[in-house]
C-alpha positions in Angstrom: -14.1 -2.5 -22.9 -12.1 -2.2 -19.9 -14.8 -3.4 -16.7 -11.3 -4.7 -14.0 -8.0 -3.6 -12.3 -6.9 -6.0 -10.5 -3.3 -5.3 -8.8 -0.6 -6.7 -6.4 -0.2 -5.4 -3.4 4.0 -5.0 -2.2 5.6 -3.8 -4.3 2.7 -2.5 -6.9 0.3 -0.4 -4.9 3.3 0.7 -2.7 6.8 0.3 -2.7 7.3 -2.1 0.0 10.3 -4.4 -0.9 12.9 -2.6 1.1 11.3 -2.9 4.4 10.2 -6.6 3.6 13.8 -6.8 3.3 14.8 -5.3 7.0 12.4 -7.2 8.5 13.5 -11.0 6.8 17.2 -9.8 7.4 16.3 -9.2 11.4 14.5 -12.4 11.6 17.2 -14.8 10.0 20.2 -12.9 12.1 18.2 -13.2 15.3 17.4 -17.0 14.3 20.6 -18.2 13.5 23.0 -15.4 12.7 22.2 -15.7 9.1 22.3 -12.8 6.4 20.4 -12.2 3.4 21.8 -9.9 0.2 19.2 -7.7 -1.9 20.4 -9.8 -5.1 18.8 -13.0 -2.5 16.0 -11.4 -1.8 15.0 -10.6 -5.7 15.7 -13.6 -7.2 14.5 -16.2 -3.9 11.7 -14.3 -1.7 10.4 -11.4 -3.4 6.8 -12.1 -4.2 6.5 -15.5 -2.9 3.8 -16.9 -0.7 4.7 -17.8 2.9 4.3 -21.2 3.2 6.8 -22.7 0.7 9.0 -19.7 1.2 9.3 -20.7 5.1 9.6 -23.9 4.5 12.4 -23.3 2.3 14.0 -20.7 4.5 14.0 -22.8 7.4 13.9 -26.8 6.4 14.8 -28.1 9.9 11.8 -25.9 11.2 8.6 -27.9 12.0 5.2 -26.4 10.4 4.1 -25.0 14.3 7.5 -23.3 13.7 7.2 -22.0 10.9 4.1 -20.2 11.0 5.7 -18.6 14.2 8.5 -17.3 12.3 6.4 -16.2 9.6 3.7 -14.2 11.9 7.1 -12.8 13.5 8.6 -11.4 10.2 5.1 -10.3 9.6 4.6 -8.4 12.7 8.0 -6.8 12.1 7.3 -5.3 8.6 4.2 -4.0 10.6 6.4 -2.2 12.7 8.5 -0.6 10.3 5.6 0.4 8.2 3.3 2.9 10.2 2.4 4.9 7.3 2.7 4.3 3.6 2.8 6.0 0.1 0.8 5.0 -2.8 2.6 4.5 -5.8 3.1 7.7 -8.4 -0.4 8.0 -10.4 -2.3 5.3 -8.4 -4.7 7.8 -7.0 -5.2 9.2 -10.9 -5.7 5.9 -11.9 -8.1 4.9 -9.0 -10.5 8.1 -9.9 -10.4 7.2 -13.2 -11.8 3.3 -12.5 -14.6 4.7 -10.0 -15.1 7.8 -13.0 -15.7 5.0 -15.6 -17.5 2.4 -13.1 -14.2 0.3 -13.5 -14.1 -2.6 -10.8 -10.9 -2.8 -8.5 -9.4 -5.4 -6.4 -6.2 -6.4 -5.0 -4.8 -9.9 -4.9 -1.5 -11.0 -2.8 0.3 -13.0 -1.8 0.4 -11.4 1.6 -1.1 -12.4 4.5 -5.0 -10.9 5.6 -3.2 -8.7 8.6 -0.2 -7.2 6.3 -3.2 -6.7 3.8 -5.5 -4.6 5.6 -2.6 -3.0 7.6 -1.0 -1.9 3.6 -4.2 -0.4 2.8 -4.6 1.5 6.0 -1.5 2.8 6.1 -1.7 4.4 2.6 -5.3 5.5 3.4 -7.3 3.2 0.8 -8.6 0.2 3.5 -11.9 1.6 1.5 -11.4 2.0 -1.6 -11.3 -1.8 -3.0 -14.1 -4.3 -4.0 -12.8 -7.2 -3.1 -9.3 -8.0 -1.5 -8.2 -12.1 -2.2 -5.0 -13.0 0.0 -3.2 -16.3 -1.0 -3.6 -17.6 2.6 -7.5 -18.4 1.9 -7.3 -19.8 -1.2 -5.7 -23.6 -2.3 -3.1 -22.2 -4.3 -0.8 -19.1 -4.3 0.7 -17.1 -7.3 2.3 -18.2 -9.7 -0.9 -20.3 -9.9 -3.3 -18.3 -11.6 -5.8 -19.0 -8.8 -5.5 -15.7 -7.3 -6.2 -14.0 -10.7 -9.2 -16.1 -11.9 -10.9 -15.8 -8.4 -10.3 -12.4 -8.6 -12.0 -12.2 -12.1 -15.0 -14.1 -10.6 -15.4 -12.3 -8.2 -15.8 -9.0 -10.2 -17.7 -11.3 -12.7 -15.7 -9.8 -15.8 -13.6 -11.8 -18.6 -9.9 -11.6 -18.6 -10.1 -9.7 -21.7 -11.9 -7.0 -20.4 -9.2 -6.2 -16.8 -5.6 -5.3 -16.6 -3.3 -6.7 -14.1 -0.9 -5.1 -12.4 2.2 -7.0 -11.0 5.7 -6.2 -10.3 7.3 -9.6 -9.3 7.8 -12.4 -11.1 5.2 -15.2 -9.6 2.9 -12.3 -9.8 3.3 -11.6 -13.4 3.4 -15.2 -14.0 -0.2 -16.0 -12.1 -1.9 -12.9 -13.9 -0.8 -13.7 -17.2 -1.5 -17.5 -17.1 -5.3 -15.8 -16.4 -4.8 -15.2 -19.2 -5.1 -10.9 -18.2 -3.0 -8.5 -20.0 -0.5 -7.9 -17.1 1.3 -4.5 -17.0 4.7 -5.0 -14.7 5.8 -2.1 -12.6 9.2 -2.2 -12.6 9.5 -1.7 -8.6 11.7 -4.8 -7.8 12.4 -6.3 -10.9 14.1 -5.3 -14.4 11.7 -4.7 -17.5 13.6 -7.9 -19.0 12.4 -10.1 -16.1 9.3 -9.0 -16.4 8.6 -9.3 -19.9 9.9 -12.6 -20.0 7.9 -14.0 -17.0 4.6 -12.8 -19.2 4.1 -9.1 -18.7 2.6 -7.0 -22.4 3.8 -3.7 -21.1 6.4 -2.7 -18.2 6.0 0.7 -16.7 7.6 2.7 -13.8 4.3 3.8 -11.9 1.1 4.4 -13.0 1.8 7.8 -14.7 3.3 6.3 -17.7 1.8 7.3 -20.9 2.3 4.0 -21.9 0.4 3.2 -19.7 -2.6 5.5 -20.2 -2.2 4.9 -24.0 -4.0 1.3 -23.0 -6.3 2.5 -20.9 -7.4 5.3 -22.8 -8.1 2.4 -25.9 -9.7 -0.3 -23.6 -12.2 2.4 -22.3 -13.2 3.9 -26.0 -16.7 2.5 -27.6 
């Protein structure tokens, strides 16, 4: 029986990618004039944790540094994201869970203040059990940490949740958790996805594909 959703956050929940993107691309030309092409952004920061993403971004950059460029990129995507729009069917699919006494929770790699601002701005900040963020926990996605907190936390087994993901150190963390992780094709191709671990790769959460799953994992 399906008992957990568990989902991503950029990228999954909302489509996000593109103003993660203006808001890296301000930081590095203000820093040192440098740019950063979408086909950059997919395959090197898409999805990734802050720490070893700044760290890479900016070697010379001590760690005081570096957490001041990240709360600036932060703060930025902040400001370009006053209000947000949940992803096709994710309401459906959200009634259906709380219909069928179906746990929820989100787990990110972003950090607490982008969480709660996200959820906010798309009207949900309620509607979630639990919310893990990578920042309070040891290791970040593509560990599957994230995942199997967040299955502990709604004390289920991986067999009985789905996963939503659509990057690849996401799909990766969820289906080392051994969850069957759906990838929502948002920011990367169905090919990537599939191959990084995903069982099924939809375009939003009104695929029939989709429901075809759901509509198994919840029959007696």
């Amino acid at each position: 029986m399906l008992t957990a959703l568990l989902f991503d956050l950029d990228g999954t929940l909302t489509d996000t990618d593109t103003l993660h993107l203006q808001a890296f691309r301000q930081l590095l030309h203000d820093y040192d004039g440098r740019e950063l092409t979408q086909e950059q952004f997919d395959a090197q920061v898409s999805g990734r944790a802050n720490g070893e993403l700044f760290a890479e971004l900016f070697p010379l950059a001590d760690t005081t540094e570096r957490h001041a460029l990240a709360d600036r990129k932060e703060a930025l995507f902040r400001e370009l994201s006053p209000e947000l729009q949940p992803m096709p069917g994710l309401l459906r699919l959200m009634d259906h869970a709380r219909a069928w006494d179906i746990g929820m929770c989100v787990v990110t790699n972003a950090p607490r203040l982008n969480a709660e601002h996200m959820l906010t701005a798309m009207g949900l900040g309620e509607r979630f059990e639990h919310v893990l963020v990578a920042e309070e926990l040891e290791r970040p996605k593509p560990d599957p940490l994230p995942y199997l907190t967040g299955l502990q936390r709604l004390e289920v087994e991986a067999g009985e949740a789905l996963a939503f993901e659509d990057s690849l150190p996401g799909v990766t963390a969820a289906s080392r958790a051994g969850i069957f992780t759906v990838g929502v094709a948002t920011t990367q191709t169905p090919e990537r996805l599939l191959a990084a671990g995903a069982k099924l790769v939809v375009k939003d959460f009104n695929d029939p594909q989709l429901w075809t799953v759901i509509e198994a994992m919840c029959s007696p």
